[in-house]
C-alpha positions as CSV (number, residue, x, y, z in Angstrom):
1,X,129.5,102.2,117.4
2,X,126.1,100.8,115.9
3,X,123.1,102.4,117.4
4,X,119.8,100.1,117.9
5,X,116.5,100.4,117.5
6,X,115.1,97.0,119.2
7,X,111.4,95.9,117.4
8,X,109.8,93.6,120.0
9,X,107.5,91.2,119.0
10,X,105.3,88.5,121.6
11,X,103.9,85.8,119.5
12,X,101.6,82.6,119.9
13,X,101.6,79.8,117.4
14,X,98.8,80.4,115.3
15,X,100.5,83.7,114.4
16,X,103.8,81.8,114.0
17,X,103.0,81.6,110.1
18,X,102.9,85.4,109.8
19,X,106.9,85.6,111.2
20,X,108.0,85.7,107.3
21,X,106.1,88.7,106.6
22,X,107.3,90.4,109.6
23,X,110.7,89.1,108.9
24,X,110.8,90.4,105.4
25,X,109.3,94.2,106.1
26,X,112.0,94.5,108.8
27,X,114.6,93.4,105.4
28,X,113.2,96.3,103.8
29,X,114.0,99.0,106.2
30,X,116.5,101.5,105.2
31,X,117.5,103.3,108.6
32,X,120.3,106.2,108.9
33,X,123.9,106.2,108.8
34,X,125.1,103.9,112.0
35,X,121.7,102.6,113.1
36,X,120.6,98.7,112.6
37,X,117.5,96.7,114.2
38,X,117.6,94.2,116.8
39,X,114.6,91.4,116.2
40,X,113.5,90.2,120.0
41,X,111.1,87.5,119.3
42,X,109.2,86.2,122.6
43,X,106.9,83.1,122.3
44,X,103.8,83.8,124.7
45,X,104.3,79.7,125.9
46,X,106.8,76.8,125.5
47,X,105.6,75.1,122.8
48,X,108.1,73.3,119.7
49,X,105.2,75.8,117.1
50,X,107.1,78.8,116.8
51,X,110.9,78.5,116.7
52,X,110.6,76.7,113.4
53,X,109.4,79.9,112.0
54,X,111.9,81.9,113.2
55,X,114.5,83.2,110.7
56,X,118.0,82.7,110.8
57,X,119.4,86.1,111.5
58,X,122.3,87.3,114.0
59,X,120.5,90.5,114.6
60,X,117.2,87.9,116.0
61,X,117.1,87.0,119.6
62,X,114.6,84.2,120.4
63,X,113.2,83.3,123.7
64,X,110.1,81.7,125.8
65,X,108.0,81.5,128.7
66,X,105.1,80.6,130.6
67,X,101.9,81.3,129.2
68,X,100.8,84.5,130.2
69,X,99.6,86.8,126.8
70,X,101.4,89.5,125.3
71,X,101.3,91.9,127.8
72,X,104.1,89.2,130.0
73,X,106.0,88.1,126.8
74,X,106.7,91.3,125.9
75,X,108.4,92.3,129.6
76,X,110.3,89.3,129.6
77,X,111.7,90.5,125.9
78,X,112.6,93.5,127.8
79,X,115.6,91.3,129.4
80,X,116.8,90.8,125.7
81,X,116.3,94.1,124.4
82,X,119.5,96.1,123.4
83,X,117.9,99.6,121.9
84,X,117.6,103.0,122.7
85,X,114.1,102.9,121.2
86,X,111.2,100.0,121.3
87,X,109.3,99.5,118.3
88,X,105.9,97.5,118.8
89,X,105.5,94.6,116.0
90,X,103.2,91.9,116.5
91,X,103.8,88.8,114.8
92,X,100.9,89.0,112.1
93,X,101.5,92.6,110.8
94,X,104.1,94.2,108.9
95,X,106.2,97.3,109.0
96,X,106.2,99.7,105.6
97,X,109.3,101.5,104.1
98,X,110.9,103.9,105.7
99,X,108.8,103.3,109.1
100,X,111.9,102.8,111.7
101,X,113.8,105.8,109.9
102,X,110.4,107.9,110.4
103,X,110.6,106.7,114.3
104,X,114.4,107.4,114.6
105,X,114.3,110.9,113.0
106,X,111.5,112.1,115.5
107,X,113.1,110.9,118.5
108,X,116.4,112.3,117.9
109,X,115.5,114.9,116.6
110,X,113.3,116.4,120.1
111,X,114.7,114.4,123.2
112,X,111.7,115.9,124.9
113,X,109.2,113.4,122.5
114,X,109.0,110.5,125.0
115,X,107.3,108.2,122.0
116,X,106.2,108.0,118.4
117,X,103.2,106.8,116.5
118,X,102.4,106.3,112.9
119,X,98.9,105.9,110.5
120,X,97.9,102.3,110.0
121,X,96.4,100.5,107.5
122,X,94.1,97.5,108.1
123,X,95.3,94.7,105.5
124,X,92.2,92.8,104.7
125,X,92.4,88.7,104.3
126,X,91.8,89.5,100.5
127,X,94.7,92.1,100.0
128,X,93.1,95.3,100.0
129,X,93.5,97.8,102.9
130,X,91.1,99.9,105.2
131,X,92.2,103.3,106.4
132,X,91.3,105.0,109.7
133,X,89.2,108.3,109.1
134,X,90.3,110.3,112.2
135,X,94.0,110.2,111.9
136,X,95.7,113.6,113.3
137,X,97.6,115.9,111.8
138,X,101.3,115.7,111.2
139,X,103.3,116.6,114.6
140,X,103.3,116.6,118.2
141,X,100.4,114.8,120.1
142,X,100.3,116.9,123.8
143,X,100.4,114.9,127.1
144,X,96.8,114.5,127.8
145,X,95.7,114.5,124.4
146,X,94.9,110.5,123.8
147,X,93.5,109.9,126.7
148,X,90.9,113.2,126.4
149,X,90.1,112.0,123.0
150,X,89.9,108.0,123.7
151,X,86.9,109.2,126.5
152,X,85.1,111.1,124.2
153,X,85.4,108.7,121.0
154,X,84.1,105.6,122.4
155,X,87.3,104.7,124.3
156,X,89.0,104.4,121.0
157,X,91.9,106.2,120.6
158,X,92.9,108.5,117.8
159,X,96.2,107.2,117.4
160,X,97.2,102.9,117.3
161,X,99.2,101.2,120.2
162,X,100.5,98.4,117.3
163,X,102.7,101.7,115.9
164,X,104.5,102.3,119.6
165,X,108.1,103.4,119.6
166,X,109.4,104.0,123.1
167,X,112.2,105.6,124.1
168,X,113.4,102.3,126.5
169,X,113.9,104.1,129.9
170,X,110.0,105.7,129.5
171,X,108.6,102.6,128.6
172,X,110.6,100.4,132.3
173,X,109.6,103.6,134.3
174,X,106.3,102.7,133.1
175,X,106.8,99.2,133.9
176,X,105.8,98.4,130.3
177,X,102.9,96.9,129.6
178,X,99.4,96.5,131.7
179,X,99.1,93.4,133.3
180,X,95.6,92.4,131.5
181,X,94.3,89.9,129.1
182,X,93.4,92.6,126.4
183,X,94.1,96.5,125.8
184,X,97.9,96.0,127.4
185,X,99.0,98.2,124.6
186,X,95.8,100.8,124.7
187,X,97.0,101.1,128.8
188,X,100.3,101.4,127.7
189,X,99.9,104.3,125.2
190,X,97.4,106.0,127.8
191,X,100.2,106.1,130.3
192,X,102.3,107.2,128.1
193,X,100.4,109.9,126.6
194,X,99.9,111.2,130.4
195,X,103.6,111.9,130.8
196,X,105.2,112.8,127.4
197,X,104.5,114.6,124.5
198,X,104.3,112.2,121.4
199,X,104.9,112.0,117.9
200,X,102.0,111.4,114.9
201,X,103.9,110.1,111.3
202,X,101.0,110.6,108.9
203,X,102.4,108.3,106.5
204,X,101.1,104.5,107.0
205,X,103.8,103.1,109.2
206,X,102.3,99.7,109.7
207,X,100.2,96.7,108.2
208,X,97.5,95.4,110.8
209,X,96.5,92.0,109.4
210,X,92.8,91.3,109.9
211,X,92.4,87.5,110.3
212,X,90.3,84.8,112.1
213,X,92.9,83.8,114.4
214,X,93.7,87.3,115.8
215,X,93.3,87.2,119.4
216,X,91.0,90.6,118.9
217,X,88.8,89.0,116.8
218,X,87.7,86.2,119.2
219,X,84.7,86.3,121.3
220,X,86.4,86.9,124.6
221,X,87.8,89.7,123.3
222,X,84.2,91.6,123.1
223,X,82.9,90.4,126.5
224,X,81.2,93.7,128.1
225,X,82.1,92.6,131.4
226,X,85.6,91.9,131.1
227,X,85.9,95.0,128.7
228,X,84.4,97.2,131.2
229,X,87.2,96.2,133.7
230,X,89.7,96.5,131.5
231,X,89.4,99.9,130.4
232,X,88.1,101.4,134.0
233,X,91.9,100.3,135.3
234,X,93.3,101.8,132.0
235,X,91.3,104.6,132.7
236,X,92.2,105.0,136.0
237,X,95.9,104.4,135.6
238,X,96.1,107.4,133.2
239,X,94.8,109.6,135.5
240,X,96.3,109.0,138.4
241,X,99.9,109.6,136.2
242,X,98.1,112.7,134.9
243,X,97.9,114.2,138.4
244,X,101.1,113.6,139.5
245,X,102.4,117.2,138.8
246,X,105.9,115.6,139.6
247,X,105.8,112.9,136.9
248,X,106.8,113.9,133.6
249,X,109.0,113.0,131.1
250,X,110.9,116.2,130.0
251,X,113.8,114.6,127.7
Protein backbone atom coordinates (compact mmCIF):
# COMPACT_ATOMS: atom_id res chain seq x y z
CA UNK A 1 0.00 0.00 0.00
CA UNK A 2 1.21 3.57 -1.19
CA UNK A 3 1.23 6.16 1.50
CA UNK A 4 0.30 9.91 0.50
CA UNK A 5 1.37 12.97 1.25
CA UNK A 6 -1.51 15.34 -0.38
CA UNK A 7 0.13 19.15 -1.51
CA UNK A 8 -2.91 21.35 -1.80
CA UNK A 9 -2.78 24.23 -3.78
CA UNK A 10 -5.89 27.18 -4.23
CA UNK A 11 -5.27 29.09 -7.29
CA UNK A 12 -6.76 32.24 -9.23
CA UNK A 13 -5.94 32.80 -12.90
CA UNK A 14 -3.40 35.30 -12.85
CA UNK A 15 -1.35 32.71 -10.99
CA UNK A 16 -2.44 29.97 -13.42
CA UNK A 17 0.90 30.63 -15.49
CA UNK A 18 3.00 29.70 -12.39
CA UNK A 19 1.24 25.86 -12.40
CA UNK A 20 4.35 24.62 -14.52
CA UNK A 21 6.82 25.64 -11.99
CA UNK A 22 4.86 24.19 -9.33
CA UNK A 23 4.19 21.18 -11.44
CA UNK A 24 7.81 20.54 -12.19
CA UNK A 25 9.36 21.02 -8.39
CA UNK A 26 6.75 18.51 -7.29
CA UNK A 27 8.64 16.12 -10.51
CA UNK A 28 11.68 16.59 -8.63
CA UNK A 29 10.78 15.24 -5.24
CA UNK A 30 12.40 12.10 -4.28
CA UNK A 31 10.20 10.80 -1.22
CA UNK A 32 10.90 7.39 0.79
CA UNK A 33 10.35 3.91 -0.01
CA UNK A 34 6.29 3.48 -0.50
CA UNK A 35 5.31 7.22 -0.30
CA UNK A 36 4.03 9.32 -3.60
CA UNK A 37 2.20 12.87 -3.78
CA UNK A 38 -1.25 13.51 -4.48
CA UNK A 39 -1.57 17.21 -6.52
CA UNK A 40 -5.21 18.76 -5.27
CA UNK A 41 -5.49 21.76 -7.48
CA UNK A 42 -8.61 24.04 -6.37
CA UNK A 43 -9.45 27.07 -8.71
CA UNK A 44 -10.59 29.99 -6.21
CA UNK A 45 -13.72 30.61 -9.08
CA UNK A 46 -15.28 29.03 -12.23
CA UNK A 47 -13.56 30.45 -14.78
CA UNK A 48 -12.25 28.40 -18.42
CA UNK A 49 -8.39 30.38 -17.11
CA UNK A 50 -6.93 27.74 -15.11
CA UNK A 51 -7.71 24.22 -16.21
CA UNK A 52 -5.64 24.77 -19.35
CA UNK A 53 -2.68 25.07 -17.20
CA UNK A 54 -3.17 22.09 -15.40
CA UNK A 55 -0.88 19.21 -16.16
CA UNK A 56 -1.88 16.01 -17.26
CA UNK A 57 -1.03 13.75 -14.31
CA UNK A 58 -3.10 10.76 -12.64
CA UNK A 59 -1.73 11.62 -9.33
CA UNK A 60 -3.62 15.59 -10.07
CA UNK A 61 -7.07 16.12 -8.87
CA UNK A 62 -8.71 19.29 -10.32
CA UNK A 63 -11.72 21.04 -9.03
CA UNK A 64 -13.76 24.57 -8.70
CA UNK A 65 -15.91 26.75 -6.88
CA UNK A 66 -17.44 29.84 -6.04
CA UNK A 67 -15.37 32.70 -5.58
CA UNK A 68 -14.41 32.96 -2.14
CA UNK A 69 -10.22 33.30 -1.74
CA UNK A 70 -7.91 30.80 -0.66
CA UNK A 71 -8.88 30.39 2.62
CA UNK A 72 -12.57 28.57 0.95
CA UNK A 73 -10.68 26.83 -2.01
CA UNK A 74 -8.50 25.28 0.10
CA UNK A 75 -11.42 23.50 2.44
CA UNK A 76 -13.28 22.51 -0.48
CA UNK A 77 -9.83 20.65 -1.65
CA UNK A 78 -10.05 19.10 1.66
CA UNK A 79 -13.06 16.91 0.02
CA UNK A 80 -10.43 15.66 -2.54
CA UNK A 81 -7.56 15.16 -0.32
CA UNK A 82 -6.29 11.59 0.08
CA UNK A 83 -3.04 12.05 2.56
CA UNK A 84 -1.96 11.46 5.87
CA UNK A 85 -0.11 14.82 5.71
CA UNK A 86 -1.12 18.38 3.96
CA UNK A 87 1.51 20.20 2.39
CA UNK A 88 0.77 24.07 1.66
CA UNK A 89 1.83 25.08 -2.14
CA UNK A 90 0.43 28.06 -3.67
CA UNK A 91 0.26 28.21 -7.19
CA UNK A 92 3.17 30.84 -7.85
CA UNK A 93 5.97 29.21 -5.65
CA UNK A 94 7.92 26.20 -5.87
CA UNK A 95 8.92 23.30 -3.63
CA UNK A 96 13.06 22.53 -3.45
CA UNK A 97 14.60 18.99 -3.32
CA UNK A 98 14.18 16.92 -0.88
CA UNK A 99 11.38 19.19 0.85
CA UNK A 100 8.31 16.53 1.11
CA UNK A 101 11.00 13.84 2.30
CA UNK A 102 12.17 16.51 5.00
CA UNK A 103 8.29 16.86 5.97
CA UNK A 104 7.64 13.02 5.98
CA UNK A 105 10.77 12.12 8.07
CA UNK A 106 9.77 14.59 10.92
CA UNK A 107 6.31 13.53 11.14
CA UNK A 108 6.89 9.96 11.35
CA UNK A 109 9.44 10.08 13.04
CA UNK A 110 7.57 11.92 16.53
CA UNK A 111 3.71 11.29 16.17
CA UNK A 112 3.51 13.91 18.89
CA UNK A 113 4.76 16.78 16.08
CA UNK A 114 1.25 17.91 15.03
CA UNK A 115 3.02 19.98 11.85
CA UNK A 116 6.16 21.00 10.09
CA UNK A 117 7.77 24.10 8.73
CA UNK A 118 10.74 24.82 6.58
CA UNK A 119 13.20 28.09 5.76
CA UNK A 120 12.04 30.02 2.71
CA UNK A 121 13.58 31.89 0.21
CA UNK A 122 11.99 34.84 -1.50
CA UNK A 123 12.62 34.37 -5.37
CA UNK A 124 12.87 37.85 -6.79
CA UNK A 125 11.27 38.64 -10.43
CA UNK A 126 14.93 38.83 -11.56
CA UNK A 127 16.13 35.36 -10.30
CA UNK A 128 17.95 36.02 -7.33
CA UNK A 129 16.66 35.13 -3.83
CA UNK A 130 16.22 37.03 -0.39
CA UNK A 131 16.62 35.11 2.83
CA UNK A 132 14.76 35.69 6.13
CA UNK A 133 17.28 36.82 8.97
CA UNK A 134 15.41 35.33 12.02
CA UNK A 135 14.96 31.82 11.00
CA UNK A 136 15.14 29.34 14.27
CA UNK A 137 17.25 26.85 14.94
CA UNK A 138 16.93 23.26 13.75
CA UNK A 139 14.19 21.28 15.89
CA UNK A 140 11.09 21.42 17.67
CA UNK A 141 9.13 24.79 17.76
CA UNK A 142 7.00 24.49 21.50
CA UNK A 143 3.16 25.11 21.57
CA UNK A 144 3.01 28.75 22.33
CA UNK A 145 6.10 29.59 20.74
CA UNK A 146 4.82 31.40 17.27
CA UNK A 147 2.29 33.05 18.61
CA UNK A 148 4.62 34.71 21.73
CA UNK A 149 7.12 35.56 19.06
CA UNK A 150 4.59 36.86 16.19
CA UNK A 151 3.34 39.62 19.26
CA UNK A 152 6.55 40.72 19.98
CA UNK A 153 8.05 40.93 16.21
CA UNK A 154 5.52 43.08 14.69
CA UNK A 155 2.88 40.32 14.27
CA UNK A 156 5.29 38.60 11.98
CA UNK A 157 5.97 35.28 12.65
CA UNK A 158 9.34 33.53 12.93
CA UNK A 159 8.43 30.75 10.92
CA UNK A 160 6.28 30.86 7.13
CA UNK A 161 2.56 29.61 6.85
CA UNK A 162 3.41 28.98 2.74
CA UNK A 163 5.87 25.84 4.25
CA UNK A 164 2.67 24.12 6.28
CA UNK A 165 2.54 20.40 6.49
CA UNK A 166 -0.34 19.15 8.55
CA UNK A 167 -0.94 16.12 9.90
CA UNK A 168 -4.77 15.88 8.11
CA UNK A 169 -6.89 15.08 11.30
CA UNK A 170 -5.06 18.46 13.18
CA UNK A 171 -5.61 20.56 10.46
CA UNK A 172 -10.16 19.41 10.12
CA UNK A 173 -10.13 19.65 13.99
CA UNK A 174 -8.93 22.99 13.36
CA UNK A 175 -11.49 23.51 10.73
CA UNK A 176 -8.64 24.48 8.40
CA UNK A 177 -8.26 27.66 7.40
CA UNK A 178 -9.56 31.15 8.87
CA UNK A 179 -12.39 32.42 7.12
CA UNK A 180 -10.69 35.90 6.13
CA UNK A 181 -9.74 37.74 3.05
CA UNK A 182 -5.91 37.78 4.10
CA UNK A 183 -3.60 36.06 6.86
CA UNK A 184 -5.88 32.60 6.49
CA UNK A 185 -2.61 30.79 6.65
CA UNK A 186 -0.92 33.20 9.50
CA UNK A 187 -4.47 32.16 11.65
CA UNK A 188 -3.91 28.79 10.62
CA UNK A 189 -0.32 28.37 11.84
CA UNK A 190 -1.22 30.40 15.11
CA UNK A 191 -3.83 27.80 15.88
CA UNK A 192 -1.80 25.36 15.23
CA UNK A 193 1.12 26.39 17.14
CA UNK A 194 -1.38 26.75 20.32
CA UNK A 195 -2.00 22.98 20.34
CA UNK A 196 1.04 21.07 19.03
CA UNK A 197 4.49 21.11 19.11
CA UNK A 198 6.02 21.81 15.54
CA UNK A 199 8.83 21.12 13.41
CA UNK A 200 11.57 23.86 11.98
CA UNK A 201 13.68 22.26 8.58
CA UNK A 202 16.51 24.79 8.42
CA UNK A 203 17.13 23.91 4.94
CA UNK A 204 15.04 26.23 2.29
CA UNK A 205 12.04 24.12 1.78
CA UNK A 206 10.23 26.47 -0.50
CA UNK A 207 10.45 29.27 -3.35
CA UNK A 208 8.05 32.28 -2.58
CA UNK A 209 7.68 34.09 -5.90
CA UNK A 210 7.66 37.91 -5.44
CA UNK A 211 5.53 39.26 -8.29
CA UNK A 212 2.99 42.16 -9.16
CA UNK A 213 0.14 40.04 -9.36
CA UNK A 214 0.52 38.40 -5.88
CA UNK A 215 -2.54 38.92 -3.99
CA UNK A 216 -0.05 40.25 -1.04
CA UNK A 217 1.35 42.66 -3.03
CA UNK A 218 -1.89 44.60 -3.83
CA UNK A 219 -3.13 47.56 -2.03
CA UNK A 220 -5.94 45.90 -0.15
CA UNK A 221 -3.71 43.79 1.22
CA UNK A 222 -1.90 46.69 3.39
CA UNK A 223 -5.20 48.44 4.44
CA UNK A 224 -4.59 49.28 8.34
CA UNK A 225 -8.15 48.85 8.97
CA UNK A 226 -8.88 45.65 7.48
CA UNK A 227 -5.31 44.42 8.82
CA UNK A 228 -6.10 45.40 12.22
CA UNK A 229 -9.30 43.17 12.16
CA UNK A 230 -7.64 40.56 10.70
CA UNK A 231 -4.99 39.86 13.07
CA UNK A 232 -7.08 40.92 16.39
CA UNK A 233 -9.49 37.56 15.42
CA UNK A 234 -6.17 35.68 14.66
CA UNK A 235 -5.02 36.92 17.78
CA UNK A 236 -7.79 36.04 19.64
CA UNK A 237 -8.44 32.69 18.17
CA UNK A 238 -4.94 31.51 19.39
CA UNK A 239 -5.60 32.32 22.63
CA UNK A 240 -8.64 31.14 23.36
CA UNK A 241 -7.08 27.42 21.92
CA UNK A 242 -4.14 28.30 24.29
CA UNK A 243 -6.32 28.26 27.30
CA UNK A 244 -8.16 25.34 26.71
CA UNK A 245 -6.01 23.16 29.05
CA UNK A 246 -8.14 20.20 27.52
CA UNK A 247 -7.13 20.94 23.85
CA UNK A 248 -4.00 19.56 22.83
CA UNK A 249 -2.72 17.52 20.27
CA UNK A 250 -0.51 14.80 22.00
CA UNK A 251 0.19 12.30 18.88
Amino acid sequence: MTNVITVMTAVHPPAAQYLADAYKSLLEQELPDGWDWQWVIQEDGETDEVRPHVPDDPRISFGQGRHGRAAMARTLALSRAKGEYIRVLDADDMLTPGSLARDVKALTADPAIGWTTSRVLDLMPDGSTVGFDQDPAEGIIERGAVLEHWEEHNFRAQVHPATLCIRRDLLLALGGWMALPASEDTGLLLALSAVARGWFSAETGLLYRKWPGQVTSQPAHADEREREARFAVVQARARALAAMENWRFEG
